[in-house]
ZAFI-614304 format. One line per 5 residues: for each residue x, y, z of N, C-alpha, C. Coordinates in steps of 0.02 Angstrom, whole numbers, plus 50000, padded with zeros to 5 digits. Layout:
! residues N
X/Y/Z/X/Y/Z/X/Y/Z  ... $
//
This chain:
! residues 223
45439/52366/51575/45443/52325/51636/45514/52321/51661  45514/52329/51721/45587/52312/51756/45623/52265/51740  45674/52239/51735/45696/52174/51732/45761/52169/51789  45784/52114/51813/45831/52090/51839/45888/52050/51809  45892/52061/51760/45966/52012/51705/45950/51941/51715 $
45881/51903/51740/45867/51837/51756/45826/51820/51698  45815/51752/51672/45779/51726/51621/45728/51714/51656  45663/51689/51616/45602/51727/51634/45571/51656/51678  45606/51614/51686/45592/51567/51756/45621/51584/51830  45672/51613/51819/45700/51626/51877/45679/51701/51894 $
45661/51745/51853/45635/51813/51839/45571/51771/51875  45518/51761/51879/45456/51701/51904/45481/51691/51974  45520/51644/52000/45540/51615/52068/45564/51677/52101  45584/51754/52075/45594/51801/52113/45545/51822/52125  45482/51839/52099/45440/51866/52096/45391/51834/52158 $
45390/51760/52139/45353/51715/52195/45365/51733/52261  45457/51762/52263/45486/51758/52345/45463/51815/52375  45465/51892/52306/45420/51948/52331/45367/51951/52373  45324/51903/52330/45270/51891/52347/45265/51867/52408  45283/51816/52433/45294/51776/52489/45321/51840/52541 $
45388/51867/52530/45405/51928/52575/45357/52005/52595  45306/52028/52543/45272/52068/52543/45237/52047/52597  45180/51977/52578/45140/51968/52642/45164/51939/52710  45198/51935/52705/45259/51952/52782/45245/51994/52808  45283/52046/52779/45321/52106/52788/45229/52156/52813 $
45198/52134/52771/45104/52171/52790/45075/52158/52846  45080/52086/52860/45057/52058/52924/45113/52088/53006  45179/52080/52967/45197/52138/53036/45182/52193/53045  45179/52238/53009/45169/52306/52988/45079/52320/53036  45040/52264/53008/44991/52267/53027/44994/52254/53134 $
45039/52204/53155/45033/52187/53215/45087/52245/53249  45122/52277/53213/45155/52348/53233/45083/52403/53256  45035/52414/53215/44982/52456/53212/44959/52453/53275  44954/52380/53278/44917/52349/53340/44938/52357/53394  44973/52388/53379/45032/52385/53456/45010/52475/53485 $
44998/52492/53430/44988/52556/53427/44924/52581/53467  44870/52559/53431/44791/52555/53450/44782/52527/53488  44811/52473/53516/44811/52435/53583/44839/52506/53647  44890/52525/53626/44919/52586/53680/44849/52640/53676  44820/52658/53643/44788/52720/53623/44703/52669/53679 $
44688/52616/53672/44639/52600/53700/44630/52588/53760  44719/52547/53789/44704/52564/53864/44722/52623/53898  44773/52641/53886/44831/52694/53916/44799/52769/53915  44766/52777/53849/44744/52873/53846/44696/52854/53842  44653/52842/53903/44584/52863/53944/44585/52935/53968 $
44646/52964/54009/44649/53018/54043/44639/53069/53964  44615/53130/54009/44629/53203/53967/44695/53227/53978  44717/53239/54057/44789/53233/54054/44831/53206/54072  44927/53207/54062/44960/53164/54088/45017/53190/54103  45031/53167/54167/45111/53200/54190/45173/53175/54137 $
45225/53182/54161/45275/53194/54110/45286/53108/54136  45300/53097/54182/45315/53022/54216/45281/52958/54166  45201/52990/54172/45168/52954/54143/45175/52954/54081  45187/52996/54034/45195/52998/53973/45252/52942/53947  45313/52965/53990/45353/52926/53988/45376/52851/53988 $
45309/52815/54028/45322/52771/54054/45280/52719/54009  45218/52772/53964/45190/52742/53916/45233/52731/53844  45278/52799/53821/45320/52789/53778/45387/52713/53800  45401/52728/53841/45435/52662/53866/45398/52590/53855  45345/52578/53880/45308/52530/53868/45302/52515/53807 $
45273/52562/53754/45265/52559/53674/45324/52534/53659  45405/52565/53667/45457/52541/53646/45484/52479/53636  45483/52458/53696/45478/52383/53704/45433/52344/53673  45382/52353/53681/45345/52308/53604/45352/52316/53559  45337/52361/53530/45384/52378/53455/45444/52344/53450 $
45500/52358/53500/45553/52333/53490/45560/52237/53462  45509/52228/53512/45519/52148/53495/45471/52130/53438  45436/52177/53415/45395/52143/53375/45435/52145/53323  45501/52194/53290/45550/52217/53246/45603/52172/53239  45626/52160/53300/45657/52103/53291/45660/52044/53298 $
45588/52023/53327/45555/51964/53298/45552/51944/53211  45546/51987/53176/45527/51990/53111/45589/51993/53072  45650/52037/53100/45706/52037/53047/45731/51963/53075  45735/51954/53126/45762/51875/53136/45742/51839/53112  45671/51811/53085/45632/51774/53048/45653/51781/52985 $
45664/51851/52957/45681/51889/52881/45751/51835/52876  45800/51820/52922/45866/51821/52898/45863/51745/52899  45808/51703/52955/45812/51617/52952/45773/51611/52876  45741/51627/52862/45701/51630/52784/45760/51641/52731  45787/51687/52724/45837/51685/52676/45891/51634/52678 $
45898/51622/52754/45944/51551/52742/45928/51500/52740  45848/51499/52742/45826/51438/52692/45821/51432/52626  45808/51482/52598/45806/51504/52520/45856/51494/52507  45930/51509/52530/45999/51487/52510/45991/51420/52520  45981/51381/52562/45976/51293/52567/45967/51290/52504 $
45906/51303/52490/45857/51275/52435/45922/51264/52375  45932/51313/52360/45977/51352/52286/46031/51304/52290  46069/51317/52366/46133/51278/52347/46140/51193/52351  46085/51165/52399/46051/51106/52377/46059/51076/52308  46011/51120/52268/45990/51125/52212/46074/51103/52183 $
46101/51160/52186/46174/51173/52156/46227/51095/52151  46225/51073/52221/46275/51013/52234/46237/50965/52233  46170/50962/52190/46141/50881/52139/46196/50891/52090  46187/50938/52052/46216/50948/51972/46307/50981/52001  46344/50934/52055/46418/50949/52081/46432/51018/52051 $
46379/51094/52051/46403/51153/52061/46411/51196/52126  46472/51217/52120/46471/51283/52182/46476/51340/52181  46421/51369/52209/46396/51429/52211/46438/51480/52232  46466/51540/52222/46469/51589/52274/46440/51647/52267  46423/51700/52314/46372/51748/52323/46436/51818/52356 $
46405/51882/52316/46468/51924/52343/46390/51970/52389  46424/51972/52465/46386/51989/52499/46381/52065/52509  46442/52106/52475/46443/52168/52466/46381/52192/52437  46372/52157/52375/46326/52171/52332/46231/52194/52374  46247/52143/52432/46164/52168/52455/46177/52246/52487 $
46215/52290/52484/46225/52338/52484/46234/52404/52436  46232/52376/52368/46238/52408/52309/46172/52430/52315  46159/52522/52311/46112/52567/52318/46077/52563/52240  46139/52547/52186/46091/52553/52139/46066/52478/52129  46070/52423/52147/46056/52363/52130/45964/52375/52176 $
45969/52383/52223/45921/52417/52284/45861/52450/52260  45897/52508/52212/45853/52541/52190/45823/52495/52118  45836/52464/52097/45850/52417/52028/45776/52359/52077  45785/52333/52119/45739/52294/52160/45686/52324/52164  45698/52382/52187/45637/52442/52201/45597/52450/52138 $
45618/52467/52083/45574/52478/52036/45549/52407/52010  45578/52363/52020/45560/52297/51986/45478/52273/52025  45511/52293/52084/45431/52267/52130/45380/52313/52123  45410/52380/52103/45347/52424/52108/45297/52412/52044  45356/52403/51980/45334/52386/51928/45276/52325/51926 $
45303/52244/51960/45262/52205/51974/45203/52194/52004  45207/52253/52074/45148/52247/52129/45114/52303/52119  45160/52371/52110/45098/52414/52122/45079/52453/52059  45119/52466/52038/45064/52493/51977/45034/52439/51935  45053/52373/51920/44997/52343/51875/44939/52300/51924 $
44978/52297/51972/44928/52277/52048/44902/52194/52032  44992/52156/51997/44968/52085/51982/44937/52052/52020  44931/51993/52000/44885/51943/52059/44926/51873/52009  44936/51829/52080/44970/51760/52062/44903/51718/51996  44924/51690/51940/44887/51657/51926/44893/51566/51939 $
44813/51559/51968/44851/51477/52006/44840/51460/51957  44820/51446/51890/44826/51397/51842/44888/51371/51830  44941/51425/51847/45022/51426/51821/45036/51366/51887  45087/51306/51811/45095/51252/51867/45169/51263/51880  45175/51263/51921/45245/51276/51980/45274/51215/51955 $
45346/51226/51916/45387/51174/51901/45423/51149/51943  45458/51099/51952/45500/51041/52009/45564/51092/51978  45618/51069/52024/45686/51093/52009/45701/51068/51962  45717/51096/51909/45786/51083/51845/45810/51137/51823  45878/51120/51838/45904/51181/51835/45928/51198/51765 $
45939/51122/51735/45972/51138/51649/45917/51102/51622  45920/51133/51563/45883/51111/51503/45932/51035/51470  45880/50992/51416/45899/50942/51446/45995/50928/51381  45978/50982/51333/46050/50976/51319/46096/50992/51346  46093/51042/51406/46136/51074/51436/46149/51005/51489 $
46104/50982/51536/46127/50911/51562/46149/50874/51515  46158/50858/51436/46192/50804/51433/46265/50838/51430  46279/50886/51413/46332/50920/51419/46369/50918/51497  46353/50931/51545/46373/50951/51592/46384/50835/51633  46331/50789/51598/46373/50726/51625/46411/50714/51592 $
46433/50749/51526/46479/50735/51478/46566/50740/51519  46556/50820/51530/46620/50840/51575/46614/50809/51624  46561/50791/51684/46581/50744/51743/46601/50675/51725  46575/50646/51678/46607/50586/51647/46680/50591/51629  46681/50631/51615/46764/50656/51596/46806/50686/51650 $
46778/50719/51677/46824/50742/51750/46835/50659/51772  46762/50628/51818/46789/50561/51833/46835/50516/51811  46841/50516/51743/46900/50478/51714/46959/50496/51698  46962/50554/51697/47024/50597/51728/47053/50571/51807  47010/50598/51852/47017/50569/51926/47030/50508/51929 $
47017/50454/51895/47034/50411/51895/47128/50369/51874  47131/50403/51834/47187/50420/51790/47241/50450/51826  47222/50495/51858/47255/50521/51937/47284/50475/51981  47228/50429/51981/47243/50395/52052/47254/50322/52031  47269/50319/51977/47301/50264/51929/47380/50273/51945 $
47391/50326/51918/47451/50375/51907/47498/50403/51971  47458/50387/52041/47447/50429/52097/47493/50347/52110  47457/50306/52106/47461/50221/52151/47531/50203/52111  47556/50214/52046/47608/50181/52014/47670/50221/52032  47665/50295/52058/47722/50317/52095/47733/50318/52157 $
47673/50292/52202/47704/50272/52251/47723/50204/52269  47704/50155/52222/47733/50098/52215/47822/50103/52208  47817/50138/52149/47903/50140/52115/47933/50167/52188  47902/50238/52241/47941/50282/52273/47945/50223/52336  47919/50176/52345/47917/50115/52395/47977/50087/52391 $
47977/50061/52302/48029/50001/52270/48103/50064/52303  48103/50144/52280/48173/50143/52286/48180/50154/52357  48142/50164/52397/48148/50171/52450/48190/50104/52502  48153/50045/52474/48183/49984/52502/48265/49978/52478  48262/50008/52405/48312/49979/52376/48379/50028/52413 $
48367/50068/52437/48402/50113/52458/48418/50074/52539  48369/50083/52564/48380/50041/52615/48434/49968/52612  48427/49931/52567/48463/49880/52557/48550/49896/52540  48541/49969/52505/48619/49968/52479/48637/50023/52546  48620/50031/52608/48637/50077/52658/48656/50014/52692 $
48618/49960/52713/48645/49911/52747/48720/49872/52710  48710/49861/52643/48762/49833/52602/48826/49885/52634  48814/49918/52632/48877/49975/52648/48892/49970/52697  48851/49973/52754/48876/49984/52833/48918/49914/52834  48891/49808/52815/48917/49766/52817/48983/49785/52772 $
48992/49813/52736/49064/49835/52690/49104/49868/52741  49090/49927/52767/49120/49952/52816/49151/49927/52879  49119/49876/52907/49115/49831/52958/49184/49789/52929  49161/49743/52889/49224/49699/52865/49296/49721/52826  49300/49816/52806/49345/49837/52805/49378/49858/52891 $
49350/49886/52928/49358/49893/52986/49403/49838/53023  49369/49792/53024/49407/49737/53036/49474/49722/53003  49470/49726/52936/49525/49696/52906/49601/49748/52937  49558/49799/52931/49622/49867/52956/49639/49840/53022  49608/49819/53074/49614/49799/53166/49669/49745/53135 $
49652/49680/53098/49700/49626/53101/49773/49665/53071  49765/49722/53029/49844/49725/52983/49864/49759/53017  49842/49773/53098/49888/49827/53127/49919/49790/53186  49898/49732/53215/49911/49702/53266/49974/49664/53230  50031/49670/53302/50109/49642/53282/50106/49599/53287 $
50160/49555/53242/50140/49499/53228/50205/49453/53287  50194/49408/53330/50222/49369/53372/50245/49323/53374  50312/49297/53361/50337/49228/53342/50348/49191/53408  50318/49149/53424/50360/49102/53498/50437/49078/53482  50452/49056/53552/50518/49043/53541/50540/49001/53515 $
50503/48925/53507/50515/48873/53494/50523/48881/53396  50462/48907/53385/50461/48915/53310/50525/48978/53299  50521/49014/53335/50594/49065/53322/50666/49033/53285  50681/48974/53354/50746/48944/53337/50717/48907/53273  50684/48886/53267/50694/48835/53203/50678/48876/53142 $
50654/48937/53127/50666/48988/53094/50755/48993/53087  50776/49019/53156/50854/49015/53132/50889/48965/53106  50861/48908/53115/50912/48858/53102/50907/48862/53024  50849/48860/53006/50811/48852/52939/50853/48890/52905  50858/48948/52930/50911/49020/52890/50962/48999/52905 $
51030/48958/52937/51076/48942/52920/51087/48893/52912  51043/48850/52898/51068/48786/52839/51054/48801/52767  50996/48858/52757/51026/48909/52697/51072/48935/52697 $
//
């Protein structure tokens, strides 16, 4: 049997989506036909047909076809980005994030690896869904693996916490020097100020009146 490197639940939920995509993919295939036998019932009544006409019927066919094709891959691609909802949904209950390498839906041998897996599943053993099988709810871990995984979120959180413990007490301190800095910039400029000054008074000459003059002199010669 084919396998896909998936454990045999998720090996299951691929198989389901096959399933789900096969009868899709049949029912267009089938309204493609129709498009076909619909042309063949009205259009080639005649025995013959000019080239115009031929033309104008291949034209006609085209255009339906056309939309019926890309009616269906457009549908193909809103479907898969619901299937991604689902998953990554799924993912950010249990705070995981997913990423998907999109190269990969291009890997010929992964492709061919799909190819045999489905052929293996659908056509040569020509399974059939059994409904007895009860369709499990989402869980994604088993239940030691969840206590493991609130173990580390318990622990990341108290980490984060610890952060922002750690986060709040340095910007407290970067506050305190911040003011304190502020305080010794002002202390300085008032230092500056009252040296300033002191330099203005020791430069201005100093002026004796006359009255105090003479009695200065006298003072000096009765010394």
């Amino acid at each position: 049997m084919a396998e896909l490197g998936l454990n045999e639940h998720h090996q299951n939920e691929v198989v389901n989506y096959m399933r789900f995509a096969r009868s899709k993919r049949g029912l267009r295939l089938k309204t493609v036909d129709s498009c076909f036998q619909d042309l063949k019932d009205s259009r080639l009544v005649e025995e013959t047909f000019t080239i115009d006409e031929v033309s104008d019927i291949l034209d006609g066919l085209q255009t339906v076809v056309h939309s019926e094709v890309e009616s269906e891959l457009i549908n193909t691609a809103y479907t898969n980005v619901l299937l991604l909802r689902q998953i990554f949904s799924q993912a950010e209950k249990w705070y995981l994030k997913l990423q998907t390498d999109i190269s990969e839906l291009e890997n010929r041998n992964l492709l061919e690896q799909v190819a045999e897996f489905e052929k293996a599943e659908f056509v040569s053993s020509n399974k059939k869904p059994n409904p007895e099988q009860v369709k499990p709810k989402l869980t994604p871990l088993h239940e030691g693996a969840s206590d493991l995984l609130h173990k580390e979120i318990a622990r990341l959180q108290e980490e984060n916490e610890k952060l922002k413990s750690r986060l709040k007490t340095v910007e407290v301190q970067a506050t305190s020097a911040l003011d304190e800095k502020s305080k010794l910039e002002r202390a300085l400029r008032d230092l500056q100020i009252i040296q300033d000054q002191k330099v203005k008074l020791c430069s201005r000459p100093i002026r004796v009146l006359p009255f105090h003059r003479k009695k200065l002199m006298c003072i000096l010669v009765l010394k």
